[in-house]
N, C-alpha and C positions, 0 to 999 in steps of 0.2 A: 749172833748180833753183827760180827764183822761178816759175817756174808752180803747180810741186808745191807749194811752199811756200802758195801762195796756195790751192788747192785743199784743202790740208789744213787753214789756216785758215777755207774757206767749212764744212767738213766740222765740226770742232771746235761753230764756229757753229749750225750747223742741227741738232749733236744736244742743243744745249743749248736750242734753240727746243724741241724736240721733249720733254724732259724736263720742260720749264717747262706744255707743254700735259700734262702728265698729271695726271690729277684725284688729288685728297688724298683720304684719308690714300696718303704714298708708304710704299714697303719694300713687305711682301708682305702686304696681307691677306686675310681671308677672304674669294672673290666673294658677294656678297651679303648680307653678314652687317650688323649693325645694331648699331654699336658705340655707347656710354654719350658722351654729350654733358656738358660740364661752360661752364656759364656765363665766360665773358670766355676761353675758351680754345677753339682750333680742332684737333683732331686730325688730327694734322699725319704723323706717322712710326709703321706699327704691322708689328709682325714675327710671326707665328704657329709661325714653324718648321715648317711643312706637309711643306716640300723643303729641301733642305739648301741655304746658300751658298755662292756662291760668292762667298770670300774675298778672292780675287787680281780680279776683274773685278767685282765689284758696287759700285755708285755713291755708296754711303752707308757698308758695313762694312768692314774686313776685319783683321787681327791683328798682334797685338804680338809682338817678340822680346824683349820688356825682362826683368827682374829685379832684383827692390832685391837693393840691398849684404845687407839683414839676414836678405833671409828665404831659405827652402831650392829653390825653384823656379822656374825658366826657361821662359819663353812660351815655346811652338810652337806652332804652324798644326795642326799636324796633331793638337794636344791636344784642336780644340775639334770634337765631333763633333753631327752631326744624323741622330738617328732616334726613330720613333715620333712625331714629331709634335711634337718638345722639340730645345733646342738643349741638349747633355751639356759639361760639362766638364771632362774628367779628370786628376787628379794622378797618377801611376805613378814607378817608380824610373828612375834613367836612371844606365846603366852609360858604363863610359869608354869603351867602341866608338861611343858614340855622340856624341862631344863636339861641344858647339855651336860656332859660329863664335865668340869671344871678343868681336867689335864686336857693337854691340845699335845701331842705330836709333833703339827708343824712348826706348833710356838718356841716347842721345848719350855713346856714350865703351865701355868695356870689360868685363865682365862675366865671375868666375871661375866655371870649373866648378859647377853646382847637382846637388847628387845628387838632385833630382826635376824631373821636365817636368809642365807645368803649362799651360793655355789663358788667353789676354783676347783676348776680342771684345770691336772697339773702332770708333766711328766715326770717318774718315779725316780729319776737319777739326777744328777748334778753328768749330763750327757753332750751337752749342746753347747758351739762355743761357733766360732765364725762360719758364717752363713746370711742367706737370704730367708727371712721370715716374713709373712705374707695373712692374714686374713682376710676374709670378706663378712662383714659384721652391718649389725643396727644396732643402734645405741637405744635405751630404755624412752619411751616416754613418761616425766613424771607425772602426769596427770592426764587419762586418757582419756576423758571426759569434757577438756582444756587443754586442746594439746600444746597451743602457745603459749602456757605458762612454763616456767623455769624452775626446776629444781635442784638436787642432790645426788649424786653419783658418780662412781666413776667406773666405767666399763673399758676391760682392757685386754691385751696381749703384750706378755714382756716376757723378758730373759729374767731369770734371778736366780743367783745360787743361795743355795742354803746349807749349813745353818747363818743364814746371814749378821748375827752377833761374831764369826769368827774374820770371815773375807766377806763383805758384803757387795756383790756385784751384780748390777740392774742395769739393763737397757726398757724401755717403758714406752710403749703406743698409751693412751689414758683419753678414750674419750671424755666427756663432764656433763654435767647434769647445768650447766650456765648456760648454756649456748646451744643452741641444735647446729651450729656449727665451727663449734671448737675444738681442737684437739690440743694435747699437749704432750710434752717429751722430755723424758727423761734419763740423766746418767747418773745412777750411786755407784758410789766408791768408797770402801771406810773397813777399814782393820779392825778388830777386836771395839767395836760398839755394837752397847743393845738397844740403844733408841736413836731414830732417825733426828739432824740438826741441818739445818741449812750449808753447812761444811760442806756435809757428803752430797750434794745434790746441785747438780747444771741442769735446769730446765729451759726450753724451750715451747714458743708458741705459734701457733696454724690457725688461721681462720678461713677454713672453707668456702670464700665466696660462691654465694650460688648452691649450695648444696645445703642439704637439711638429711645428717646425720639420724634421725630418728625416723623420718617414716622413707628412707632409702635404705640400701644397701651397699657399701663402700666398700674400697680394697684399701687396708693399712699394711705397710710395712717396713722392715727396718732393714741394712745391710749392715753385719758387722763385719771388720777385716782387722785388722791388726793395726791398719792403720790408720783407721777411723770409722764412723757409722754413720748410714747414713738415713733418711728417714721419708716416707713417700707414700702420698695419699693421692688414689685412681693412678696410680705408674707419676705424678707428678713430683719433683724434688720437693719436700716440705725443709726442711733442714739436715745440717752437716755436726757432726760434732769431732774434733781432730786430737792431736797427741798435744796444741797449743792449745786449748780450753783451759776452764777452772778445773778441768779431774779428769785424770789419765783414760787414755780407753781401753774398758775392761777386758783383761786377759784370761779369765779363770772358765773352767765350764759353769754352766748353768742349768736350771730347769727352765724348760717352756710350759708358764702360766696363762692361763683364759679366765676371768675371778668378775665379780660384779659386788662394788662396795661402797659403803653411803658412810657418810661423815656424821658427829654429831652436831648439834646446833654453834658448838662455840670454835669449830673449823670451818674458814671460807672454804678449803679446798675443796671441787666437787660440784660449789655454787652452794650461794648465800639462802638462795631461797626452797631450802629442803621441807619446811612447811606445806609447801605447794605437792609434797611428793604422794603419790597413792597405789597402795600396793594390793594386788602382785605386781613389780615392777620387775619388766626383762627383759635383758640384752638378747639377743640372737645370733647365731654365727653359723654362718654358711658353709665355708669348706676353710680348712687350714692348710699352708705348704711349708714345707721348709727346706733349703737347697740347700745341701753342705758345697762348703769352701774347697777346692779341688786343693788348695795350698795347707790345707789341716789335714796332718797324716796320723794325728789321735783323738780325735774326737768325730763325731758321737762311734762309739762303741758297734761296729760289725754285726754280733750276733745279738744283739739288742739286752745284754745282760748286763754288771756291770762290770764285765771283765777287764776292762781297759779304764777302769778309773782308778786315782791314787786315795792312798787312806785319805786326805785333804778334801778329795772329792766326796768321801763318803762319812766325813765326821756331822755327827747328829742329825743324820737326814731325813729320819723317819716323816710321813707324810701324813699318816693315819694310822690306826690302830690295827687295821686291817689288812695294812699293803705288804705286810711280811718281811719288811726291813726293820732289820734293831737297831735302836739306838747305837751308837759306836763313838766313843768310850759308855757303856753301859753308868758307870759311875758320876758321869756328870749329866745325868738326863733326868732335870726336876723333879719329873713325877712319872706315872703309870699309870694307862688306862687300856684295860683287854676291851679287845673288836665286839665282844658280846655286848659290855654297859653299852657301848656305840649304837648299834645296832638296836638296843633293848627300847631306842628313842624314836626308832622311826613311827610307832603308831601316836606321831604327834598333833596337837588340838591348835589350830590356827585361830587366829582373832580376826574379825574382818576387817 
């Protein structure tokens, strides 16, 4: 037994040797392609969606089972698709045949019934902390049939660590379901709470002149540095957020989040007019970047493991039931739910 043991630890070792020798940018890029340089920053992580992921074995991504209390939909795996060269994320109805396990992972703790299933692709560590983050996205149409009606959603890319009831820290691109040409931005910030209050939250807002977020393609992104963040739609400043705002700017590592989520009817957030919504509804996204800060000399982690993160960084992380990280403290993790019950749901029955 300590042979094997030992073996498996030499094994562990040399694939993390081997990870550490792989030239940057890591994730999947294009071979050969000639990506944009940006002063004091190294590109570090870029995703093209060429081929689809794999969710359950890739060393950087893979998915949430989570669900806020407020809003109408529940991560699965199976919401978040890859074809044509884009990674899809679709919202659909989800009937009672197909009821999810009640424990959530990324919740930590319980999760009722949502009448829609919903995607976030998620990076598996609290890894990511100052840098240039970047995607090139479409936001959902709510009604495809009418596509100048306005609906419910909000399609995004953010920073967020978790478990966010302990150090909750969010940087937030959130397209909406109001506007085909809104965006909005956000800073949380908030110690030891398990539900979000207008306290922890400085939003700001963009109005895209001339642009129609839903049947285009946009580049969102945010810079974060130490000393502030800043935020920029097609390479243009949209807004700043400084160490003088209403909430400090966030210090701590983070996950990088991709997620598509619709409100119920008694939240404005997202847009008033979710009635109007018709599903499948799905955001799109073209390629991701992300440039580490030449001035952070510990974050994100070298060999893509989490070797370089602190207990802090790894308390209650777990992301799914499947992603092979344990809860950490094991005794304060509400519930349990094995990868199998998980998985036991994919042969699920949609409503039209």
């Amino acid at each position: 037994m300590a042979f094997s043991a030992t073996r498996l630890a030499l094994s562990v070792l040399g694939a993390a040797r081997i990870l550490h020798a792989l030239p940057q940018p890591h994730g999947h890029p294009t071979p050969g392609k000639v990506y944009p340089s940006k002063p004091n920053f190294t590109l570090w992580l870029v995703e093209e969606f060429d081929t689809a992921l794999d969710l359950d074995n890739d060393p950087i991504w893979t998915w949430s089972d989570g669900g806020l209390s407020e809003g109408q939909v529940r991560f699965v795996k199976d919401a978040i698709k890859f074809r044509d060269g884009k990674m899809v994320l679709e919202a659909s109805k989800n009937s009672l045949l197909s009821r999810q396990p009640a424990c959530s992972k990324a919740e930590v703790g319980e999760v009722r019934h949502k009448n829609l299933l919903s995607g976030e692709m998620r990076t598996k560590y609290n890894m990511f902390r100052y840098g240039y983050y970047e995607v090139r996205m479409k936001a959902p149409t709510p009604h495809s049939r009418k596509p100048w009606l306005n609906g419910n959603y909000v399609a995004t890319m953010f920073a967020y660590r978790d478990a966010k009831f302990r150090r909750w820290r969010e940087i937030d691109v959130e397209v909406t379901g109001d506007s085909k040409n809104s965006v909005t931005m956000n800073v949380l910030y908030a110690n030891n709470t398990r539900m979000w209050n207008s306290n922890i939250q400085d939003s700001k807002h963009h109005i895209a002149h001339g642009a129609d977020v839903r049947k285009d393609f946009h580049t969102y992104a945010f810079e974060w540095l130490p000393t502030g963040i800043k935020w920029f739609f097609d390479d243009q400043l949209m807004a700043e957020h400084g160490p003088n705002d209403k909430l400090p700017v966030p210090e701590l590592s983070t996950k990088i989040v991709m997620n598509l989520w619709i409100f119920g009817p008694s939240y404005a957030f997202g847009g008033r007019q979710g009635y109007n919504n018709r599903y499948t509804m799905s955001s799109e996204y073209d390629w991701f970047r992300f440039y580490k800060y030449n001035g952070d000399d510990h974050y994100p982690c070298n060999d893509l493991t989490p070797s370089c993160l602190t207990e802090d960084d790894q308390y209650l992380s777990a992301n799914n039931p499947c992603d092979g990280i344990a809860q950490v403290p094991a005794a304060e993790a509400a519930c349990d739910v094995s990868c199998q019950s998980v998985r036991s749901t994919n042969n699920r029955v949609f409503l039209p």
